[in-house]
C-alpha angles and dihedrals in degrees: 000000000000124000102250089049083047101057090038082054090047092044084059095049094043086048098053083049102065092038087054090049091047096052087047095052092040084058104045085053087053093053101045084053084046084054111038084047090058107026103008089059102042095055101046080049098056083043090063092036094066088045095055103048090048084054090053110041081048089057095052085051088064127089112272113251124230124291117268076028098075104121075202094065090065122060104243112198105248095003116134121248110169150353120259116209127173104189091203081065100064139272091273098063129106126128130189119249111219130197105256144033103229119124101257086046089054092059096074107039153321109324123231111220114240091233093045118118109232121266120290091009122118103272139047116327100195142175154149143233134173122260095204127021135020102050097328091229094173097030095130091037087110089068096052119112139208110279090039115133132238115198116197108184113199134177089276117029150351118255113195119197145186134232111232100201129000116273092232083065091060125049122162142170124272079243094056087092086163085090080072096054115125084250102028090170084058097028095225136133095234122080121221099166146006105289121181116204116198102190114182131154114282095217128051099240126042111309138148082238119108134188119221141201119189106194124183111222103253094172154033117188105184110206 
């Protein structure tokens, strides 16, 4: 082989080299996103999420300010406002709702709608969790029936509701904004009663597809 074949040899192997090496590197970043989507987050979530129950439970320990005072009179973008418990989870579960549905909101913890009415009150009581991911707070909502029961403990109180149909039986678009109506059974405008919406992704990975539960309020427990 003469020289000028042998560095053009040695040019292609240096070349698919570095095109090997390349491919290798691009998939082990693959797989450590793969990973940290599906262990990293959930980890850092549960994480927040036990921080956030001890905060909270530490703030209703606290003297009640006066009234027109109350931080929890205002919604504060992010700020806790209940505990959220499913019994047929588990008697470890129990997750934080925080005001607001934005992506950073929805890592630690179970997100209240902005147009939602607050818990226990006449109206829609909505909100979201991930199915997958950051926590997975509503990963087995999909095997919930109908009779199964939703606990919201406030400040103030525990509502128990009930769910009204299973959440495998209803699956919208993230356009169908009438499971946010203030009746969303009846799809009016108008409330009649204390409605709870659970809203999570239908699929297990990203998709326009959402599950719903629609749950009367059956009970309030005052503390």
């Amino acid at each position: 082989m003469t020289k000028a074949k042998r560095r053009r040899a040695d040019g292609r192997n240096t070349a698919l080299t570095v095109f090997g090496v390349g491919l290798l590197v691009i998939g082990l970043a693959c797989l450590g996103w793969v990973g940290w989507q599906f262990y990293g987050t959930n980890l850092a979530s549960q994480q927040a999420y036990d921080e956030g129950r001890v905060q909270l439970q530490e703030r209703w320990q606290e003297p009640r300010p006066e009234p027109g005072q109350d931080a929890e009179e205002v919604r504060i973008p992010g700020d806790a406002i209940g505990l959220l418990r499913i019994p047929a989870f588990g008697p470890d579960y129990e997750v934080p709702i925080l005001a607001g549905t934005d992506p950073e909101t929805l890592t630690r913890g179970v997100g209240w709608y902005e147009s939602a009415v607050e818990p226990g009150e006449v109206g829609n009581f909505s909100v979201a969790g991930h199915r997958v991911t950051h926590g997975e707070p509503f990963r087995q909502l999909l095997e919930l029936d109908a009779g199964d029961v939703v606990e919201v403990e406030t400040r103030d109180a525990v509502f128990r509701y009930e769910l009204i149909g299973a959440p495998r039986d209803l699956t919208v678009t993230d356009t169908d904004t009438w499971v946010l109506a203030p009746d969303p059974i009846e799809r009016s405008d108008e409330a009649s009663e204390p409605i709870m919406t659970l809203t999570t992704c239908q699929d297990l990975f990203r998709s326009p597809d959402r599950s719903v539960a629609f749950a009367r309020l059956v009970e309030t427990t005052n503390k």
